[in-house]
PDB file of N, CA, C and O in Angstrom:
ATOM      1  N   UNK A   1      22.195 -17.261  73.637  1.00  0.00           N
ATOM      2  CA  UNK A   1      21.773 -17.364  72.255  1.00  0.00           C
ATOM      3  C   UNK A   1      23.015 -17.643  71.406  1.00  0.00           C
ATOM      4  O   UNK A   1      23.965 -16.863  71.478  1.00  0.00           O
ATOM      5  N   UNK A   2      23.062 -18.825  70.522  1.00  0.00           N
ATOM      6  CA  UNK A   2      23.959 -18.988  69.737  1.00  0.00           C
ATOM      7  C   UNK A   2      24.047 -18.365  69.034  1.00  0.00           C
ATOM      8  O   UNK A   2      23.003 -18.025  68.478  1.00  0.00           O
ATOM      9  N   UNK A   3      25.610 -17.656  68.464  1.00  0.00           N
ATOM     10  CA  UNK A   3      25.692 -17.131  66.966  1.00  0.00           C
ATOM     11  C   UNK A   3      26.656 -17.678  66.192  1.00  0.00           C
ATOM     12  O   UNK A   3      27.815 -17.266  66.243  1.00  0.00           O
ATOM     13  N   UNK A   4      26.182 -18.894  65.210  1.00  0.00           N
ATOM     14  CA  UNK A   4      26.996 -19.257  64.681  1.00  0.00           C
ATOM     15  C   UNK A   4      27.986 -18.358  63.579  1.00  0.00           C
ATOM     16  O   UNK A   4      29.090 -18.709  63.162  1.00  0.00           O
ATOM     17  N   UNK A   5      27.342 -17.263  63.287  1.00  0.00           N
ATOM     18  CA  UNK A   5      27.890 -16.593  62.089  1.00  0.00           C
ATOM     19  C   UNK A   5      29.155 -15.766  62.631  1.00  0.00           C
ATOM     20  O   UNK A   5      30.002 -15.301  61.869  1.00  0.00           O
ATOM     21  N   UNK A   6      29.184 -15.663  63.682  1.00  0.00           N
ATOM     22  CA  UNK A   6      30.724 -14.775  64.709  1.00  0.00           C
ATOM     23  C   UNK A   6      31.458 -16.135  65.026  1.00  0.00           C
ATOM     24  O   UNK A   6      31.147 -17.293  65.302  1.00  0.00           O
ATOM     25  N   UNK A   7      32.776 -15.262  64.813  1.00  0.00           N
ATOM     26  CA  UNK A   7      33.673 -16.035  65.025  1.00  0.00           C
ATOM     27  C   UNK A   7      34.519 -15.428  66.107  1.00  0.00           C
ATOM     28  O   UNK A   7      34.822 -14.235  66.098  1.00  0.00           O
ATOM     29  N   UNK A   8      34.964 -16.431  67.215  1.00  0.00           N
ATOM     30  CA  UNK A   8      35.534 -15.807  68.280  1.00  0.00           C
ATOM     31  C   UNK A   8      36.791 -16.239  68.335  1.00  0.00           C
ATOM     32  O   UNK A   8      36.667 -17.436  68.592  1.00  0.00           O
ATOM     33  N   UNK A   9      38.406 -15.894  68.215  1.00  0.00           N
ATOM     34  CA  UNK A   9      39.627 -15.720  68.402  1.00  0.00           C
ATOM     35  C   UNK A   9      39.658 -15.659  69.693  1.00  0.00           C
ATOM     36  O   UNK A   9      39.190 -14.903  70.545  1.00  0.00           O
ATOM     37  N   UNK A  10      40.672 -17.146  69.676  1.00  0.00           N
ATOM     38  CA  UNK A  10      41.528 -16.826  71.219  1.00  0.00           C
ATOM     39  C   UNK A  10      42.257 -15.674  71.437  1.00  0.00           C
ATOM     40  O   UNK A  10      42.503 -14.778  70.630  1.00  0.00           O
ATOM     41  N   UNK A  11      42.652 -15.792  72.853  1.00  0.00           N
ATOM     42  CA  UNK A  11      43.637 -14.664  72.575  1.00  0.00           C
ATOM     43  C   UNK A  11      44.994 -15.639  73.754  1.00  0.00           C
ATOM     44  O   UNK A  11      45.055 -16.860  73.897  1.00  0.00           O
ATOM     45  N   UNK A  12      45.761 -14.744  74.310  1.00  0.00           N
ATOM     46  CA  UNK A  12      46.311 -15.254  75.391  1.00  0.00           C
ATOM     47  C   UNK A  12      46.491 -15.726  76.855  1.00  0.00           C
ATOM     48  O   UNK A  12      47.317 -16.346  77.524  1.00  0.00           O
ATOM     49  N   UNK A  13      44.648 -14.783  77.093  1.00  0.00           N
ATOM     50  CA  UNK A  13      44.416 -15.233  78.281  1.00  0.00           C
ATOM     51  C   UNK A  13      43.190 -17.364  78.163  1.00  0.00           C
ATOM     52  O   UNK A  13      42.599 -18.139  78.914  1.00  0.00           O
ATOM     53  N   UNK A  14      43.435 -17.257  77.166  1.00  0.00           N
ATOM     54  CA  UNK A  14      42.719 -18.459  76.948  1.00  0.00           C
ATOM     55  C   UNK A  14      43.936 -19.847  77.183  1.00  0.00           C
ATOM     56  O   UNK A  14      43.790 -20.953  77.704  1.00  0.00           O
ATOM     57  N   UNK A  15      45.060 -19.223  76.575  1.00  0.00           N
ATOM     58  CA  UNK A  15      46.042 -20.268  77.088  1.00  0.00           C
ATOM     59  C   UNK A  15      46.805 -20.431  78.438  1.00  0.00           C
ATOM     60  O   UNK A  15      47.405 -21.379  78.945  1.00  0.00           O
ATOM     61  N   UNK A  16      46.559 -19.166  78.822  1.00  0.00           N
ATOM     62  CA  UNK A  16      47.134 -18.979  80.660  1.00  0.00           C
ATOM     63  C   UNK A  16      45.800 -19.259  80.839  1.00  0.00           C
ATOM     64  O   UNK A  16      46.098 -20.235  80.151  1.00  0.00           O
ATOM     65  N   UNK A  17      44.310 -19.414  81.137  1.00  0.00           N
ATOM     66  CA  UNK A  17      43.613 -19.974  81.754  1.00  0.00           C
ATOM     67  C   UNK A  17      44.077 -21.358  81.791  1.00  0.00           C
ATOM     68  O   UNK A  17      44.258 -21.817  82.919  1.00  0.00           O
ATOM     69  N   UNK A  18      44.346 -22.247  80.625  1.00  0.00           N
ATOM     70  CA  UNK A  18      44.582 -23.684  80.327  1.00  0.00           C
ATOM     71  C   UNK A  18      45.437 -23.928  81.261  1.00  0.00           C
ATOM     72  O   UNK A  18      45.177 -24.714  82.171  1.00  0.00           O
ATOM     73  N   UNK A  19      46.393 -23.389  81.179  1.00  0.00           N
ATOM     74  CA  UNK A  19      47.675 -23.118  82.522  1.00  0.00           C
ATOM     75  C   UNK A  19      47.007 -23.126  83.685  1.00  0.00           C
ATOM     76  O   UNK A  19      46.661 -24.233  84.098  1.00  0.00           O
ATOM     77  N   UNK A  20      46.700 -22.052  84.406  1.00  0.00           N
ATOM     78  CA  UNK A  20      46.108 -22.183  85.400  1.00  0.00           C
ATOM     79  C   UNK A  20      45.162 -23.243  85.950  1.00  0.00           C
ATOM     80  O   UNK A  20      45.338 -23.506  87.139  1.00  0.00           O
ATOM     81  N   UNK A  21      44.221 -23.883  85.338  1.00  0.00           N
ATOM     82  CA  UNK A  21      43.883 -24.481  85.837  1.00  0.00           C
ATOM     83  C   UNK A  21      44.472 -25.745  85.904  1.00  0.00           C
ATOM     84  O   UNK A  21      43.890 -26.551  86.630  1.00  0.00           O
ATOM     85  N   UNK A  22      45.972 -26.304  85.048  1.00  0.00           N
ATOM     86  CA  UNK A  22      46.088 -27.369  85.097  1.00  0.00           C
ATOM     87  C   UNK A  22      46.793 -27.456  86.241  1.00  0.00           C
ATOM     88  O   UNK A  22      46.977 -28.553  86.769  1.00  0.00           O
ATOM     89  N   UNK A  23      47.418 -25.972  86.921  1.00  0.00           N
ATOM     90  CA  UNK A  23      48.039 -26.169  87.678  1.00  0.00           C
ATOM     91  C   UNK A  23      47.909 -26.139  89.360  1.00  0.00           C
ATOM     92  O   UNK A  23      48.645 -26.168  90.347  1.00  0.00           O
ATOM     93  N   UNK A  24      46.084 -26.043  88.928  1.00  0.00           N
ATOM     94  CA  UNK A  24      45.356 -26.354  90.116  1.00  0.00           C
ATOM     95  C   UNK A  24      44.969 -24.739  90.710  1.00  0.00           C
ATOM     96  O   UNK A  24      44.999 -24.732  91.940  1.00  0.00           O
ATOM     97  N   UNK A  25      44.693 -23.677  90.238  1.00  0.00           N
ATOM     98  CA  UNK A  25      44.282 -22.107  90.873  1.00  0.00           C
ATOM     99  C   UNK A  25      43.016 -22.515  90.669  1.00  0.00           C
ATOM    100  O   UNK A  25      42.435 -23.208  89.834  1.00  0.00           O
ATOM    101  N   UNK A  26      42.739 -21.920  91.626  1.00  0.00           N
ATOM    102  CA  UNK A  26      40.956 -21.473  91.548  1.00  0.00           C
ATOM    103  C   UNK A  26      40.143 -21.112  90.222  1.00  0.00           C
ATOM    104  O   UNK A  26      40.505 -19.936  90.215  1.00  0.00           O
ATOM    105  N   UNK A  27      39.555 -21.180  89.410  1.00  0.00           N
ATOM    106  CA  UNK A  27      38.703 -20.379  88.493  1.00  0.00           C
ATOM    107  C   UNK A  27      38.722 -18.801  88.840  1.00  0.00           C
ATOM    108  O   UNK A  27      39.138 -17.935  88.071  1.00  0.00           O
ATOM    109  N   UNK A  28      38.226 -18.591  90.064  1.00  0.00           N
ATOM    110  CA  UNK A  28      37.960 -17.370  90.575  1.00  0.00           C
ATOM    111  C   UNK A  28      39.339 -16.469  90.920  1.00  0.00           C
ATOM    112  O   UNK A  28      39.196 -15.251  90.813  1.00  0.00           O
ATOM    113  N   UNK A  29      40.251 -16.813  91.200  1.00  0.00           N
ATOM    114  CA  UNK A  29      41.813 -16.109  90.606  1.00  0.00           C
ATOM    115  C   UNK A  29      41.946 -15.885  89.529  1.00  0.00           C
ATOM    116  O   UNK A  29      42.528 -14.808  89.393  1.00  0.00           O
ATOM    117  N   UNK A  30      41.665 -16.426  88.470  1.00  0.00           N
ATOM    118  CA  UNK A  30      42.198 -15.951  87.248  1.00  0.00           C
ATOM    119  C   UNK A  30      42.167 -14.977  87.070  1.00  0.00           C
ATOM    120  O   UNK A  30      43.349 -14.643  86.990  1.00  0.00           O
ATOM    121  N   UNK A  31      41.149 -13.563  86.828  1.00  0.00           N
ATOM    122  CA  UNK A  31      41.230 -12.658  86.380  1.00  0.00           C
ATOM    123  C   UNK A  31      42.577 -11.915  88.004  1.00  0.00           C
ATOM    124  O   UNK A  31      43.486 -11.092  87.897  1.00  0.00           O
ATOM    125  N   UNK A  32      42.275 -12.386  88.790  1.00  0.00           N
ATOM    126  CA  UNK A  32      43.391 -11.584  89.577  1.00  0.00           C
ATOM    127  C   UNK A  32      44.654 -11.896  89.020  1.00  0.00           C
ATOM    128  O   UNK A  32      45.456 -10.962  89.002  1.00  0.00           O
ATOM    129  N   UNK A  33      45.080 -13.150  88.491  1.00  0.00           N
ATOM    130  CA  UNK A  33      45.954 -13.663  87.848  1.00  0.00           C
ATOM    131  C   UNK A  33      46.710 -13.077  86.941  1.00  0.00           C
ATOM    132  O   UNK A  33      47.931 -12.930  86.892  1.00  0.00           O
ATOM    133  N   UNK A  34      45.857 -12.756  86.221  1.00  0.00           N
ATOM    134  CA  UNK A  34      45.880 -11.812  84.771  1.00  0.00           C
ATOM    135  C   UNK A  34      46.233 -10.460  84.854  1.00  0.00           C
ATOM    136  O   UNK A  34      47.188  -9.904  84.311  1.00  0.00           O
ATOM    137  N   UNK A  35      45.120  -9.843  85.800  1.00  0.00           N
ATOM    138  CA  UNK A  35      46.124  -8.214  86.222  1.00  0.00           C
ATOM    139  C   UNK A  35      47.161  -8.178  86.830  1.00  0.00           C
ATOM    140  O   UNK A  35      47.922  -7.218  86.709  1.00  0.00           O
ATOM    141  N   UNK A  36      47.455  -9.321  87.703  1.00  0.00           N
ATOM    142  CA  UNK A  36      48.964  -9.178  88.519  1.00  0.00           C
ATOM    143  C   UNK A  36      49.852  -9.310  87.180  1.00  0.00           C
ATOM    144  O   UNK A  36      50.878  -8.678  87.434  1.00  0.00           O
ATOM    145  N   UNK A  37      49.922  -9.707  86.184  1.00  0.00           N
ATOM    146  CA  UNK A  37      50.499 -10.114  84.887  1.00  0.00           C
ATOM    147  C   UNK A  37      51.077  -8.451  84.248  1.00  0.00           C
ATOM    148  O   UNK A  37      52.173  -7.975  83.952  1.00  0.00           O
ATOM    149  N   UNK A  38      49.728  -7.987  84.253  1.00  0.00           N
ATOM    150  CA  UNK A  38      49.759  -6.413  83.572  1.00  0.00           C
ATOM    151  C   UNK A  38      50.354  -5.421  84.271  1.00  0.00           C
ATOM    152  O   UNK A  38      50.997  -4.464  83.841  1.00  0.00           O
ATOM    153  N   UNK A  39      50.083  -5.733  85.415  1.00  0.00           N
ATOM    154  CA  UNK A  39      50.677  -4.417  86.372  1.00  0.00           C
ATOM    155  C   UNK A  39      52.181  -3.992  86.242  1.00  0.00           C
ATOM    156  O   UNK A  39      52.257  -2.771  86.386  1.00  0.00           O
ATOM    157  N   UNK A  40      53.353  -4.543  86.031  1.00  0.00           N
ATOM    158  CA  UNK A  40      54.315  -4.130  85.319  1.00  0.00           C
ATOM    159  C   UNK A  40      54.046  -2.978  83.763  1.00  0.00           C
ATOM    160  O   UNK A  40      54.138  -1.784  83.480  1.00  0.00           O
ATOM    161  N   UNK A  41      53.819  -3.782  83.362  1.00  0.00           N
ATOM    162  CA  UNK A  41      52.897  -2.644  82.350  1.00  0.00           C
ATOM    163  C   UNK A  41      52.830  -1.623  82.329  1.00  0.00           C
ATOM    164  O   UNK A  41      53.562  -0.713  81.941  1.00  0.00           O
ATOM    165  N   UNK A  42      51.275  -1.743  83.064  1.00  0.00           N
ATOM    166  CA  UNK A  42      50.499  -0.267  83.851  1.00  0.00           C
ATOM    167  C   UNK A  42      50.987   0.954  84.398  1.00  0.00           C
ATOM    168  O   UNK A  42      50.669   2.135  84.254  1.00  0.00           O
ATOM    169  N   UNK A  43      52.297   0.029  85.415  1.00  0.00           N
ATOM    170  CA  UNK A  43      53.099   0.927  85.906  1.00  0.00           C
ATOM    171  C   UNK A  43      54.221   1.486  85.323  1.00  0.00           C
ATOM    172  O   UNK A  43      54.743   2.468  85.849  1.00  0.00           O
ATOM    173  N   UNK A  44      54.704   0.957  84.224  1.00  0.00           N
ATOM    174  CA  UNK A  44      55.879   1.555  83.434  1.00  0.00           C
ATOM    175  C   UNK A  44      55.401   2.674  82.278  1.00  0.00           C
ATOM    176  O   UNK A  44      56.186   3.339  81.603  1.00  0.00           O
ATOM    177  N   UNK A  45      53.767   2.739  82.191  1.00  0.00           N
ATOM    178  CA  UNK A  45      52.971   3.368  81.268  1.00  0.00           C
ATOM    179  C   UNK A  45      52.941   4.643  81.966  1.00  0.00           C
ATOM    180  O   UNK A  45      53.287   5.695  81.428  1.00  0.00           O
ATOM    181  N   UNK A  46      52.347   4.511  83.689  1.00  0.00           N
ATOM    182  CA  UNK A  46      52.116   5.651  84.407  1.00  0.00           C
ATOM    183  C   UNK A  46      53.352   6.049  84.418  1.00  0.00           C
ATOM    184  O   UNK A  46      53.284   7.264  84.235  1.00  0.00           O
ATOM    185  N   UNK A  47      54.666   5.685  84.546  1.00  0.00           N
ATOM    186  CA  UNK A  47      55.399   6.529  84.894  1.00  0.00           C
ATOM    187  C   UNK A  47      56.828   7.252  83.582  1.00  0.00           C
ATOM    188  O   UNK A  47      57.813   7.985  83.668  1.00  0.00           O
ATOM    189  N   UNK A  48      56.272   6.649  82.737  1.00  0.00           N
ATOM    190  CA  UNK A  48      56.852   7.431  80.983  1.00  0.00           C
ATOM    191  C   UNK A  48      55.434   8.770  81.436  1.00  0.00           C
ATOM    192  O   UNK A  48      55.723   9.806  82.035  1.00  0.00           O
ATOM    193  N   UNK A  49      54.260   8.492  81.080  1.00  0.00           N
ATOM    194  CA  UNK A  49      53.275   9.675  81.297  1.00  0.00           C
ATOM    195  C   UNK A  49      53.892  10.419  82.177  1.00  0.00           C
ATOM    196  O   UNK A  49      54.784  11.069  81.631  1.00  0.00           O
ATOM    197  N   UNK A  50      53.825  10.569  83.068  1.00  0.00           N
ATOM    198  CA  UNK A  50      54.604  11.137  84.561  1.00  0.00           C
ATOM    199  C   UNK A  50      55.963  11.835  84.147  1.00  0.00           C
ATOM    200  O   UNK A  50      56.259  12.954  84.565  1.00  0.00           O
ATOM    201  N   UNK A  51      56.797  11.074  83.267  1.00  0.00           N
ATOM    202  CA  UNK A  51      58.269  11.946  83.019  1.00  0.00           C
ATOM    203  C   UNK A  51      57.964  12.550  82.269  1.00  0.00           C
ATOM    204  O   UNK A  51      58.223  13.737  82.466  1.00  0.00           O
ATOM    205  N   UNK A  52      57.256  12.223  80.980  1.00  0.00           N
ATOM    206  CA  UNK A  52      56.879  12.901  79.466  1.00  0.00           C
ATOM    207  C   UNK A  52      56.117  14.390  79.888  1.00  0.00           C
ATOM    208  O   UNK A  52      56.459  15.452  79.368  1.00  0.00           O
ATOM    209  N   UNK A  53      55.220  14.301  80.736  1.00  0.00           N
ATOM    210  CA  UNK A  53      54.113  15.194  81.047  1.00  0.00           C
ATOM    211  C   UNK A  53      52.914  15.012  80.033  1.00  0.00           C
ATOM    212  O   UNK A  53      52.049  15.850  79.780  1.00  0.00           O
ATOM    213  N   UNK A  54      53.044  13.748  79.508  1.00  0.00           N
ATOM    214  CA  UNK A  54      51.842  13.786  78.657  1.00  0.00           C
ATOM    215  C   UNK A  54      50.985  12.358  78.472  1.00  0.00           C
ATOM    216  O   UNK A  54      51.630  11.315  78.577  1.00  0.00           O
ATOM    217  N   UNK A  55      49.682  12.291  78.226  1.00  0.00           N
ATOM    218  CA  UNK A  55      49.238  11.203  78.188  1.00  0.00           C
ATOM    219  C   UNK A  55      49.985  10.387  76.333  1.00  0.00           C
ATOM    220  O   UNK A  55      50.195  11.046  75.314  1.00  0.00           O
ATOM    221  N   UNK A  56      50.247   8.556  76.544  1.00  0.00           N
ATOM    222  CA  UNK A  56      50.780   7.904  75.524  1.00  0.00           C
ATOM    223  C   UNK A  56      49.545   7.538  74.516  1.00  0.00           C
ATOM    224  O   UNK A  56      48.620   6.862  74.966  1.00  0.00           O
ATOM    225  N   UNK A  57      49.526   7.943  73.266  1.00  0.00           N
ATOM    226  CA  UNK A  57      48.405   8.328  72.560  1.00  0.00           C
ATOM    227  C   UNK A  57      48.538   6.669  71.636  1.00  0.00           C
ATOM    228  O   UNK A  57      49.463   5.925  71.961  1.00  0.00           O
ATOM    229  N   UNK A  58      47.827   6.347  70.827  1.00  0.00           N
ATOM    230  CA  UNK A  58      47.972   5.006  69.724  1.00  0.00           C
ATOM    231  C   UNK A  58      48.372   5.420  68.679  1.00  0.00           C
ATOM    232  O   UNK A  58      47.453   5.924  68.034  1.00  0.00           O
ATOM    233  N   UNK A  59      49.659   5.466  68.009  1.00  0.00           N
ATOM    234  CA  UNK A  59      49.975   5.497  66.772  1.00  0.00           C
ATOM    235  C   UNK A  59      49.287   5.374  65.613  1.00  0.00           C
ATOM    236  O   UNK A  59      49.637   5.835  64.527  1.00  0.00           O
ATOM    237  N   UNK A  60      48.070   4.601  65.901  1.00  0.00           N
ATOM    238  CA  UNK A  60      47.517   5.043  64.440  1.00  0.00           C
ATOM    239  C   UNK A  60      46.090   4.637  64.419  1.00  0.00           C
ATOM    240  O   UNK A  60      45.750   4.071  65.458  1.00  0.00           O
ATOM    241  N   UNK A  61      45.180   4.766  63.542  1.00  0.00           N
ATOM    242  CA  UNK A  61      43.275   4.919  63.702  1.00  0.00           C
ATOM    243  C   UNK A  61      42.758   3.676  63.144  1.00  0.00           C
ATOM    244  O   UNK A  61      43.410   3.147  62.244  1.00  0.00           O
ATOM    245  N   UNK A  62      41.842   3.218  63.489  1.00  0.00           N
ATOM    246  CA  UNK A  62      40.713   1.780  63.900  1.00  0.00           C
ATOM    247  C   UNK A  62      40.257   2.106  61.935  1.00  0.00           C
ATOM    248  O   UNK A  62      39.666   3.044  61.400  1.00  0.00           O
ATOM    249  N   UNK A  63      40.679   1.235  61.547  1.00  0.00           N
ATOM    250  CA  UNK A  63      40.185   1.275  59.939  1.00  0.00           C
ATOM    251  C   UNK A  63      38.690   0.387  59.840  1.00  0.00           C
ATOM    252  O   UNK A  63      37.875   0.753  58.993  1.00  0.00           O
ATOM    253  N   UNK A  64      38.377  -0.755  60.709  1.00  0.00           N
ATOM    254  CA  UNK A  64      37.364  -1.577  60.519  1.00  0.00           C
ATOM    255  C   UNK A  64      36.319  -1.052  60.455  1.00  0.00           C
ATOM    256  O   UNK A  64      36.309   0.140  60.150  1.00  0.00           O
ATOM    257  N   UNK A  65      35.122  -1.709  60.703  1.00  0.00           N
ATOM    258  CA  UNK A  65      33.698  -1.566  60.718  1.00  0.00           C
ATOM    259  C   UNK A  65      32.805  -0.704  61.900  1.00  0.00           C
ATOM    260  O   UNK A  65      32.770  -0.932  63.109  1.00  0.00           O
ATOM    261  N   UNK A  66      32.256   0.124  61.302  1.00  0.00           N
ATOM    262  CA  UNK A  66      32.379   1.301  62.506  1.00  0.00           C
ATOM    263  C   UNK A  66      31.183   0.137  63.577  1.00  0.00           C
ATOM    264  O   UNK A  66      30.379  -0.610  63.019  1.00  0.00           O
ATOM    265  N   UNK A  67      31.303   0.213  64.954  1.00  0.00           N
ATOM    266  CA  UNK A  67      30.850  -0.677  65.999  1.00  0.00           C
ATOM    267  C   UNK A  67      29.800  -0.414  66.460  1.00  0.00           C
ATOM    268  O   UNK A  67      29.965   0.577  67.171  1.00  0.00           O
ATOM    269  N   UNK A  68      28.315  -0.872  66.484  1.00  0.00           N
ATOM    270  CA  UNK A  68      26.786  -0.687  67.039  1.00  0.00           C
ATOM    271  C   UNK A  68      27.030  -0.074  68.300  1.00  0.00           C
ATOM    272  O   UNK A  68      27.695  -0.552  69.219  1.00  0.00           O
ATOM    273  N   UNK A  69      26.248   1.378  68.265  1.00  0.00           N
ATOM    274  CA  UNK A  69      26.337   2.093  69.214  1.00  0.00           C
ATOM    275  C   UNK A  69      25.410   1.092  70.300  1.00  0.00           C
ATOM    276  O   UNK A  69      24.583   0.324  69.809  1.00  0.00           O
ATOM    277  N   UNK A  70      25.587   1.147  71.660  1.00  0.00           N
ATOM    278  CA  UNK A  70      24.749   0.180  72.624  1.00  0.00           C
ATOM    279  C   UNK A  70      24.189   1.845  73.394  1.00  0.00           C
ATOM    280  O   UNK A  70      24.650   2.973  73.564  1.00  0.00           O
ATOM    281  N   UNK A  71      22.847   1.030  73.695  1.00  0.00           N
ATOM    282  CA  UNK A  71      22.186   2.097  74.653  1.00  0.00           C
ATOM    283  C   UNK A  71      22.478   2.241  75.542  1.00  0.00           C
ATOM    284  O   UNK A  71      21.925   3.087  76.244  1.00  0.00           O
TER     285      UNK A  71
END
């Protein structure tokens, strides 16, 4: 179903898809693509938690439009 009235923002996995495929990967890699990307990340997250003893919280609170609860 179309919705013209939403507007959808790229983000960055829209330009590493463009990448990827020009450079010939599968469609079906990509998302493996993408977490191999993060996992540096992930793992430098788990292991500040791990020294800190504490979970890394978000600096600061969601001001927008409160979001349709889904059933």
């Amino acid at each position: 179903v179309a919705k013209p009235q939403r507007s959808i923002q790229t983000n960055v996995e829209f330009y590493t898809a463009l990448l990827l495929e020009a450079a010939g990967f599968p469609k079906e890699a990509f998302s493996n693509v993408f977490a191999a990307g993060r996992v540096a990340g992930w793992i430098a997250h788990a292991r500040e938690q791990q020294a800190t003893g504490r979970l890394i919280r978000p600096q600061s609170r969601y001001v927008g439009p409160v979001p349709d609860l889904v059933a």
